[in-house]
C-alpha positions as a LaTeX table, in Angstrom:
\begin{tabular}{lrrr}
\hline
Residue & $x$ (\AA) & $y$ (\AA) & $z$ (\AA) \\
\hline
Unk1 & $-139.90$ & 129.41 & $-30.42$ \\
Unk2 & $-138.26$ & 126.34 & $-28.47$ \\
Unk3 & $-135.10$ & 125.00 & $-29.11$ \\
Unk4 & $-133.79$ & 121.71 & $-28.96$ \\
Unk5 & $-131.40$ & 121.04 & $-25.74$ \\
Unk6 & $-128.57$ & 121.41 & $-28.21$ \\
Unk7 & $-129.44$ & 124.49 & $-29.28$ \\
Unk8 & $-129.84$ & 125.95 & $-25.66$ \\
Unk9 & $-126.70$ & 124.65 & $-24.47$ \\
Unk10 & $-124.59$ & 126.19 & $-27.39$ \\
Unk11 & $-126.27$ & 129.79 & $-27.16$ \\
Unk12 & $-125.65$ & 129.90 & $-23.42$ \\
Unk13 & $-122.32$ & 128.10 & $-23.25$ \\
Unk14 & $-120.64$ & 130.88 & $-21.81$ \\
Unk15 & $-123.43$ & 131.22 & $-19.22$ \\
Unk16 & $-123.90$ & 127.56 & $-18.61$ \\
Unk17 & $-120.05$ & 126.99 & $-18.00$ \\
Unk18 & $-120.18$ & 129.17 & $-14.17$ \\
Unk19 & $-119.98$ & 127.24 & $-11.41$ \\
Unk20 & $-123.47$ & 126.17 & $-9.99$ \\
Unk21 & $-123.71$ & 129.06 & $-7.43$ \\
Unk22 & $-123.39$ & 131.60 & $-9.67$ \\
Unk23 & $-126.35$ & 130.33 & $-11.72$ \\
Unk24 & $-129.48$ & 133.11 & $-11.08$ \\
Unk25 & $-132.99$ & 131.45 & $-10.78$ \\
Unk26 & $-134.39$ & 134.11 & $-12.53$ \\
Unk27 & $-131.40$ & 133.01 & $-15.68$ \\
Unk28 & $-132.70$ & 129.33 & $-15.21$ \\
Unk29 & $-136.46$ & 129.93 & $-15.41$ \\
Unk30 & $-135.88$ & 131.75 & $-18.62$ \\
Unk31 & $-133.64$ & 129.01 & $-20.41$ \\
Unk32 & $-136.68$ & 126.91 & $-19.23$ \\
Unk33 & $-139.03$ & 128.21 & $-20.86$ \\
Unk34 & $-136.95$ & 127.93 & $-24.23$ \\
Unk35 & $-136.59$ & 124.10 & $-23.73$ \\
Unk36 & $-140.53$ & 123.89 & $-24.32$ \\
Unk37 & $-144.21$ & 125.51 & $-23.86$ \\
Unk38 & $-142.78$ & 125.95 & $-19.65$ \\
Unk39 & $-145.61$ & 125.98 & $-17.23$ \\
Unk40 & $-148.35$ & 125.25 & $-19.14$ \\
Unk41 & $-150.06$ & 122.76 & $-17.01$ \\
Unk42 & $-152.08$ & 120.17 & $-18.88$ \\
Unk43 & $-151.67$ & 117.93 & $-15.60$ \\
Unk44 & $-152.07$ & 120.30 & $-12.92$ \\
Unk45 & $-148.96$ & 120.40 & $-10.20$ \\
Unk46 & $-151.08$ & 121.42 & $-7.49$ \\
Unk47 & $-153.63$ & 118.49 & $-8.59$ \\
Unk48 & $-150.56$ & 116.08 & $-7.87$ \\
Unk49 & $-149.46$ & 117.73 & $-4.75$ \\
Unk50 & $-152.45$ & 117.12 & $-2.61$ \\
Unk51 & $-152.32$ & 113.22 & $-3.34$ \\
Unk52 & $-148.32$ & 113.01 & $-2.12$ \\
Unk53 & $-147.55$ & 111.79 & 1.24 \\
Unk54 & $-143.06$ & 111.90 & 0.13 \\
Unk55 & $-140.52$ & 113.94 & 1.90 \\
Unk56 & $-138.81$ & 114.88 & $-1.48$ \\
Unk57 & $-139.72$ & 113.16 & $-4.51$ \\
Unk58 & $-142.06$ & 115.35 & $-6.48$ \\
Unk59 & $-141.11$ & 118.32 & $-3.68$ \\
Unk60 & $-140.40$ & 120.40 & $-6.76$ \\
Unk61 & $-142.22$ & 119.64 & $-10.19$ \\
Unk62 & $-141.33$ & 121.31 & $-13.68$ \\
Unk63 & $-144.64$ & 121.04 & $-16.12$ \\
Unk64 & $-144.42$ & 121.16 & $-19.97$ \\
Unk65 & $-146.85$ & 120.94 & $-22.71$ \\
Unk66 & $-144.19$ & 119.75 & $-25.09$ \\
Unk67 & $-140.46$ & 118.80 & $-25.03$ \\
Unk68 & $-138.15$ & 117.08 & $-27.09$ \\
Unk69 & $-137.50$ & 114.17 & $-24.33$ \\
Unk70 & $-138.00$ & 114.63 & $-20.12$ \\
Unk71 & $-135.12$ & 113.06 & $-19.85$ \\
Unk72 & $-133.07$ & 115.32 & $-21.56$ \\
Unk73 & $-134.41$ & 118.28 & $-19.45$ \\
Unk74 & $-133.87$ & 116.40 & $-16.31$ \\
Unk75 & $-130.48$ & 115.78 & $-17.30$ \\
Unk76 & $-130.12$ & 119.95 & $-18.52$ \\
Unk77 & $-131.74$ & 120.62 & $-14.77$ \\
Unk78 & $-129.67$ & 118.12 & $-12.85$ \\
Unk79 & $-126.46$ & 120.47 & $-13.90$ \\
Unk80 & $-127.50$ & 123.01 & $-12.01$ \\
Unk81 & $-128.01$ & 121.22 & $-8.24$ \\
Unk82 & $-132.17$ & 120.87 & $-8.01$ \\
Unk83 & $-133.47$ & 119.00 & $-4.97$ \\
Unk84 & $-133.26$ & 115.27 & $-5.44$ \\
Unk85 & $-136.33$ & 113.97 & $-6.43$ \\
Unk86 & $-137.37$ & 117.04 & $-8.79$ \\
Unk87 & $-140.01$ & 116.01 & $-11.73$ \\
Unk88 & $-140.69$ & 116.84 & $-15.11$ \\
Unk89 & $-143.32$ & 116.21 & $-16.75$ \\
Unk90 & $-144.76$ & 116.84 & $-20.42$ \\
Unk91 & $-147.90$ & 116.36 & $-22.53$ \\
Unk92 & $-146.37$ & 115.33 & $-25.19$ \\
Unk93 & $-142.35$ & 114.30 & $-26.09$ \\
Unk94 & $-141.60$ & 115.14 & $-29.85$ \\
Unk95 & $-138.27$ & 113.21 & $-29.15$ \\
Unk96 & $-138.71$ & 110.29 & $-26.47$ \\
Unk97 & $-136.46$ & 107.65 & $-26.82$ \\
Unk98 & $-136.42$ & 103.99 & $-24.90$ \\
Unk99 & $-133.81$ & 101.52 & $-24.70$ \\
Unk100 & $-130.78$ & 101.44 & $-26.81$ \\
Unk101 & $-131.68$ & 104.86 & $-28.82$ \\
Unk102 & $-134.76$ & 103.70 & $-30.00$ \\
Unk103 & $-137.44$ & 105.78 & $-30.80$ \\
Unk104 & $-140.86$ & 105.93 & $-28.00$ \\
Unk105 & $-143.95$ & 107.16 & $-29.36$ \\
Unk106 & $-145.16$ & 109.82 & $-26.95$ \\
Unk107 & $-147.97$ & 111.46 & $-28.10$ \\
Unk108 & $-150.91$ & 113.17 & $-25.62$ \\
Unk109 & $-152.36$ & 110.54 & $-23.46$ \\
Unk110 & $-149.40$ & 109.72 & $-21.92$ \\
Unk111 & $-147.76$ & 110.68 & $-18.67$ \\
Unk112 & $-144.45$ & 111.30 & $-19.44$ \\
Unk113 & $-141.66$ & 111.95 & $-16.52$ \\
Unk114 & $-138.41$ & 112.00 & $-15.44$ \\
Unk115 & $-137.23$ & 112.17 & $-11.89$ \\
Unk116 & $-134.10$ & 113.60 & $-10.75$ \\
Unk117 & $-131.91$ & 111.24 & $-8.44$ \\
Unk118 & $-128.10$ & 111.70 & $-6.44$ \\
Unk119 & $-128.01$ & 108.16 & $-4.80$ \\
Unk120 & $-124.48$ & 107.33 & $-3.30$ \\
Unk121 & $-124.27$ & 103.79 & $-4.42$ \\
Unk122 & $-122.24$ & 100.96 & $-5.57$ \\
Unk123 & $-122.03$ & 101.65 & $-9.59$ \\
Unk124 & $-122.55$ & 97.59 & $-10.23$ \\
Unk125 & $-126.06$ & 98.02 & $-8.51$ \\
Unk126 & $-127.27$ & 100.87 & $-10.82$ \\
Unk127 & $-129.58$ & 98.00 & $-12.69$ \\
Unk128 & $-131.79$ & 97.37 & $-9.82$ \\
Unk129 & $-132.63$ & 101.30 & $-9.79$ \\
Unk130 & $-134.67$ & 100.31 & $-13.25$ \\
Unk131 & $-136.26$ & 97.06 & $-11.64$ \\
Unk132 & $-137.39$ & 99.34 & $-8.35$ \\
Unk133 & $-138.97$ & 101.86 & $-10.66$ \\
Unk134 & $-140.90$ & 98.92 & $-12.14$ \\
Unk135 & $-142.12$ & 97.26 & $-8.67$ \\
Unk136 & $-143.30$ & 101.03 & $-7.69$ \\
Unk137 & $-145.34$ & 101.12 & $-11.35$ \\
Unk138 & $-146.50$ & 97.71 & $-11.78$ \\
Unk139 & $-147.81$ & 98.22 & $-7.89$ \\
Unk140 & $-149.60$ & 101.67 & $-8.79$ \\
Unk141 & $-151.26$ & 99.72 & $-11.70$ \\
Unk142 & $-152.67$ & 97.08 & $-9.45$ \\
Unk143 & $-153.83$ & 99.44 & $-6.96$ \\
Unk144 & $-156.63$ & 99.71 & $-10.15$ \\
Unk145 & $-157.39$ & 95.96 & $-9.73$ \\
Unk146 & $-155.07$ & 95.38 & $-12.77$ \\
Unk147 & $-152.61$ & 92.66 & $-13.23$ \\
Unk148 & $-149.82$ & 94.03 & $-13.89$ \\
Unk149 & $-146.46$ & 92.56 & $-14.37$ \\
Unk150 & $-142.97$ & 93.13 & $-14.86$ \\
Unk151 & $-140.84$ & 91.95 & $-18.10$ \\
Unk152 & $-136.79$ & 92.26 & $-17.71$ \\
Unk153 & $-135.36$ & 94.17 & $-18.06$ \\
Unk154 & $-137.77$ & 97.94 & $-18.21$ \\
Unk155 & $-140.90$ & 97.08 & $-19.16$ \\
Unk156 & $-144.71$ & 96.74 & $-17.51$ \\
Unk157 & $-147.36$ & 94.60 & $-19.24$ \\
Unk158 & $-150.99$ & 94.43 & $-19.00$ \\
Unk159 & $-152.27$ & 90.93 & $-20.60$ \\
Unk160 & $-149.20$ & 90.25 & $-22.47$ \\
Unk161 & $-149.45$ & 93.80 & $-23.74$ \\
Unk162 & $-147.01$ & 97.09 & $-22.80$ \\
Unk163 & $-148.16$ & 99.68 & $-21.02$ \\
Unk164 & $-145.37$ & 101.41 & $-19.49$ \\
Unk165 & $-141.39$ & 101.55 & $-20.58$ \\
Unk166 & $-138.62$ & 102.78 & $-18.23$ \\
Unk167 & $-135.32$ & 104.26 & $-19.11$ \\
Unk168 & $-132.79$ & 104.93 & $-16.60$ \\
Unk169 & $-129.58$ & 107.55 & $-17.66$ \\
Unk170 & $-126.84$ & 108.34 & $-15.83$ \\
Unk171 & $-123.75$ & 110.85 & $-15.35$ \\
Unk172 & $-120.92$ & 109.94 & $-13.41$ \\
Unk173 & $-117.39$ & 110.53 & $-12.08$ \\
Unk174 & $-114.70$ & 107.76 & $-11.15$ \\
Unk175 & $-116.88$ & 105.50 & $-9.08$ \\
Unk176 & $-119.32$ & 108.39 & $-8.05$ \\
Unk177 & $-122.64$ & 108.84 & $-9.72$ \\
Unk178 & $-123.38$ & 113.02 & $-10.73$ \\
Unk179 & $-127.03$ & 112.51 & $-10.82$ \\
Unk180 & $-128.92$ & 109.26 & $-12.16$ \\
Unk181 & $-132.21$ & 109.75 & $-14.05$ \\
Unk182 & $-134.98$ & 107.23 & $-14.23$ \\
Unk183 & $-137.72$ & 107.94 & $-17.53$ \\
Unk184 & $-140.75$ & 107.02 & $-16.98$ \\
Unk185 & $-143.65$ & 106.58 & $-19.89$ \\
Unk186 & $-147.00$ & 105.30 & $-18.81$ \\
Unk187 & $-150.40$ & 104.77 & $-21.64$ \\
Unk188 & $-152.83$ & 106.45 & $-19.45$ \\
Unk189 & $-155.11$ & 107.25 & $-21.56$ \\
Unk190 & $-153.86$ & 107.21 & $-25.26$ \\
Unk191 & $-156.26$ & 105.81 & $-28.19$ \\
Unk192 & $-154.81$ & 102.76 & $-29.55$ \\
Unk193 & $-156.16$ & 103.10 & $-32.42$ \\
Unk194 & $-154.15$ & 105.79 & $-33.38$ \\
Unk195 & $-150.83$ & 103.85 & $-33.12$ \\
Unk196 & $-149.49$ & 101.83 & $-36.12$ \\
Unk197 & $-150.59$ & 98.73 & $-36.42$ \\
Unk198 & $-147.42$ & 97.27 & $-35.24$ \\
Unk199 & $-147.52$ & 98.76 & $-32.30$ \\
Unk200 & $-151.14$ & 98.29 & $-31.35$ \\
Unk201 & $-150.66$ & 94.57 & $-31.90$ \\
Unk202 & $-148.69$ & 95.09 & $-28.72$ \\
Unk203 & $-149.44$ & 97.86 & $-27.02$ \\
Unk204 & $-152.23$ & 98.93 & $-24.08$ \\
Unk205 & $-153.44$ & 101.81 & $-22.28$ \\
Unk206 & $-155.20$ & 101.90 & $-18.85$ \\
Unk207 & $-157.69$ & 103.85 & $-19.91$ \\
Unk208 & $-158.73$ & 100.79 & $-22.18$ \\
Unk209 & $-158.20$ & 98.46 & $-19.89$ \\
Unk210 & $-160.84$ & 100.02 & $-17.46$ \\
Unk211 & $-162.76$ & 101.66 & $-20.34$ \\
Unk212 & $-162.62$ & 104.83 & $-18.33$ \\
Unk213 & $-160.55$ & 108.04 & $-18.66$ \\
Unk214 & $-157.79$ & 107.91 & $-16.48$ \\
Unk215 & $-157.74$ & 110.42 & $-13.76$ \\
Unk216 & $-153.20$ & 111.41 & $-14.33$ \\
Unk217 & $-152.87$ & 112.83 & $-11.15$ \\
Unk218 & $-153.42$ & 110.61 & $-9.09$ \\
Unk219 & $-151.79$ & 108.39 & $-11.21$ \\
Unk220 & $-148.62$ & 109.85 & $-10.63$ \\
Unk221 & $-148.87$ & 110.94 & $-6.94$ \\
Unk222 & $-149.82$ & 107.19 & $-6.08$ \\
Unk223 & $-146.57$ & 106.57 & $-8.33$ \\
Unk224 & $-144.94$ & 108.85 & $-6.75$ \\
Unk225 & $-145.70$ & 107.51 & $-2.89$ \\
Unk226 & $-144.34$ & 104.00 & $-4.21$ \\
Unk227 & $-141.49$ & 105.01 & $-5.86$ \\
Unk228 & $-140.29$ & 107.16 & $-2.71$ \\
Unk229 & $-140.77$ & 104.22 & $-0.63$ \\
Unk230 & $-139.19$ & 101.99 & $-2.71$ \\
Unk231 & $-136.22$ & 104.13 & $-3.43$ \\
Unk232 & $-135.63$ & 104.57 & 0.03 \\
Unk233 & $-134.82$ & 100.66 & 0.76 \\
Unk234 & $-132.54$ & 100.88 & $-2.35$ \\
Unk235 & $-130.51$ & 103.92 & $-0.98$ \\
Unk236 & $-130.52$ & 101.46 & 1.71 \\
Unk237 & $-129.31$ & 98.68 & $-0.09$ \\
Unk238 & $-132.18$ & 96.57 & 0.59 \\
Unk239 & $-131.54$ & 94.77 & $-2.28$ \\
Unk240 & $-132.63$ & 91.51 & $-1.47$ \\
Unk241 & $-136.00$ & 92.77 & $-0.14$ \\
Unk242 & $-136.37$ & 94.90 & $-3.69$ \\
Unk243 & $-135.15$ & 91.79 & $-5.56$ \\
Unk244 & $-137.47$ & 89.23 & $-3.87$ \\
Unk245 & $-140.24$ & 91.53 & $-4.46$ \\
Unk246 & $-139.57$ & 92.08 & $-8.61$ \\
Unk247 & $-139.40$ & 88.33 & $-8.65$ \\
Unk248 & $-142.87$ & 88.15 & $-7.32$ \\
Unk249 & $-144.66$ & 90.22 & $-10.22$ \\
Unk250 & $-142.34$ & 89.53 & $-12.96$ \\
Unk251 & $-143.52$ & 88.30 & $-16.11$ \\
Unk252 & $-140.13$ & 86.61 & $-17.61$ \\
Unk253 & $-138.93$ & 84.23 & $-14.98$ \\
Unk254 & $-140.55$ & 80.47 & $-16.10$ \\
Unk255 & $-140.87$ & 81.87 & $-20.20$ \\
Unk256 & $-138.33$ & 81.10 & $-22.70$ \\
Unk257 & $-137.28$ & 84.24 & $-24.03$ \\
Unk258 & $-135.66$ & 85.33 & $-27.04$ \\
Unk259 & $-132.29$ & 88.72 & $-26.11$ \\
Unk260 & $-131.67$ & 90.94 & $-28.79$ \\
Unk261 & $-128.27$ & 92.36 & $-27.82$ \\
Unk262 & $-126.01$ & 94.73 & $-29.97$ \\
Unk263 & $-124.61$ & 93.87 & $-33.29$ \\
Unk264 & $-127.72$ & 91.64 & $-33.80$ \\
Unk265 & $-126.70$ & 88.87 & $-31.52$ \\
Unk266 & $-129.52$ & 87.03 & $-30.68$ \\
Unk267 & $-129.53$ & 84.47 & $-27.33$ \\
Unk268 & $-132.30$ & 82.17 & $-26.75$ \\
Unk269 & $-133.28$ & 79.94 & $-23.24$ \\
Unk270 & $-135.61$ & 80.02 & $-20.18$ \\
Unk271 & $-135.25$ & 82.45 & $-18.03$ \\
Unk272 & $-134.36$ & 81.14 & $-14.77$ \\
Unk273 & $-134.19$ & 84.00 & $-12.46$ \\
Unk274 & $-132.10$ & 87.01 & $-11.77$ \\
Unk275 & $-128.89$ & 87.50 & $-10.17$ \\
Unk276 & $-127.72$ & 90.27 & $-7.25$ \\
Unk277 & $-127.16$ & 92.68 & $-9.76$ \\
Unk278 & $-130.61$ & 92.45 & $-11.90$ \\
Unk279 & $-129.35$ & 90.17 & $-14.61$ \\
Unk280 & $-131.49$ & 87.69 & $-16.35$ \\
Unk281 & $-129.96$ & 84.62 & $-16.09$ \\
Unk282 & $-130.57$ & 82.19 & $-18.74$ \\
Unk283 & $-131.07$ & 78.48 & $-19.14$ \\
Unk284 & $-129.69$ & 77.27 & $-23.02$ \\
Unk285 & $-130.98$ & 74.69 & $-24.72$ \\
Unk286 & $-126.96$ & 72.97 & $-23.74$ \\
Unk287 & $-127.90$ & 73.76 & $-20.10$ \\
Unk288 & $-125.30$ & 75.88 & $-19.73$ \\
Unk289 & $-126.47$ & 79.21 & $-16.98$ \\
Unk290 & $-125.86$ & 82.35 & $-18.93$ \\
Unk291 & $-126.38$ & 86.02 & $-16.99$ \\
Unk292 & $-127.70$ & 88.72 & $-19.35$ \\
Unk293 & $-126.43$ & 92.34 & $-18.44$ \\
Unk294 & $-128.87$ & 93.99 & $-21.37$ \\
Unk295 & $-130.83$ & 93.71 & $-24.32$ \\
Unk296 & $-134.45$ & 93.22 & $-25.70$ \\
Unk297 & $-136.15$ & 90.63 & $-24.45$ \\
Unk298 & $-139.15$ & 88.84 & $-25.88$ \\
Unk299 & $-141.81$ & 85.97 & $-25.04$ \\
Unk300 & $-140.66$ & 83.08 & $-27.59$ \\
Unk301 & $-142.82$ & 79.80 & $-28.24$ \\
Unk302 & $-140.64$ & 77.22 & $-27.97$ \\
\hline
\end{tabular}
């Protein structure tokens, strides 16, 4: 029977609290497989291998049928000092979450993933870790002669329409980052139709925007290749290049937009571009220049 994350942590606290070293791989493999159905590929690993051309990201991949949230296991993992760039992946997330807490319907037809990451960087550039994961998606995408674009601050769209969210966790120290994770969920090929009809109001899958069953895969090794490369130049701090390059295939800069921040404040203007540190910055109806940190953005007729 799995447990939840919780669960596991408080049975083994005495075990999880060693140092790193002392953790067996033989110990870890079995807490694994109590996180979830462990190793039951529904995408093949080895199917993914043979379409990367990284030197790390995706070098190790952990394959679930179902979990409560990648991210979560990522984050259980990351304790324990995997290679950089290690993946998990899961048919189906009983517990995904997006932005703010909120709950992410991830059913099968999805690729769900996390990926592991120890940059050394500058904590105020953290953002622009979620806007590279979206140039490396929303380029995948259009390697299928899809349009897609970008929409501040995690989200790709297909004809006005999400396909893909991104949520990026981290764990840190002082002014040192323990690990960083970066979510990634991507409608391959879930039905629509199954969705509530909120949600399919605004929602697409690839596999209905080609009207062919996506082959996941090689979905997520071309991902994969992007994101690597992409990375890279941020552990770089290319920042202008990855900036320049989000600006190019986003979807919010030109639209008047409606943020939904905490406590149910509510800021409306035209988005004007974004700043060194991947805010949104804001036009008001005053014409005052307003940066936006965070917060749920959304197309507004004006």
């Amino acid at each position: 029977m799995k447990k939840s994350m919780q669960e596991l942590i408080s049975k083994n606290k005495a075990k999880l609290s060693r140092k790193v070293s002392q953790i067996d791989e033989a110990e870890l493999a079995e807490l694994l497989k109590e996180i979830g159905s462990y190793n039951i590929e529904h995408i093949p690993i080895d199917e993914i291998k043979k379409g990367l051309n990284t030197e790390y990201i995706g070098r190790e991949i952990y394959s679930y049928h179902e979990v409560e949230s990648t991210n979560n296991v990522a984050k259980f993992l990351a304790r324990f000092g995997p290679f950089e760039g290690t993946i998990v992946i899961s048919e189906i997330q009983t517990k995904g979450k997006g932005r703010g807490g909120k709950k992410w319907e991830s059913p099968k037809g999805g690729i769900w993933l996390s990926i592991i990451l120890k940059p050394e960087i500058d904590h105020l550039k953290a953002p622009l870790l979620t806007l590279a994961t979206g140039i490396a998606i929303a380029k995948t995408i259009r390697r299928m002669n899809i349009d897609a674009k970008i929409k501040w601050p995690n989200d790709i769209l297909i004809n006005n329409k999400k396909v893909c969210g991104i949520l990026t966790e981290a764990s840190s120290k002082q002014n040192t980052f323990d690990y960083i994770i970066v979510g990634v969920g991507i409608d391959s090929n879930l039905n629509i139709n199954n969705l509530e009809e909120t949600l399919r109001k605004i929602t697409t899958s690839l596999s209905n925007e080609t009207q062919e069953e996506i082959k996941e895969p090689k979905i997520i090794a071309n991902f994969l290749n992007e994101f690597e490369k992409i990375y890279n130049s941020f552990k770089e701090e290319n920042f202008d290049e990855i900036l320049n390059e989000w600006r190019r295939m986003s979807d919010t800069i030109g639209s008047y937009v409606k943020i939904k921040q905490a406590h149910i404040k509510v800021i409306e203007g035209l988005a004007v571009g974004i700043n060194n540190q991947g805010e949104l910055i804001l036009k008001l109806d005053n014409g005052e220049l307003k940066t936006i940190l965070s917060g749920e953005c959304s197309l507004k007729k004006h």
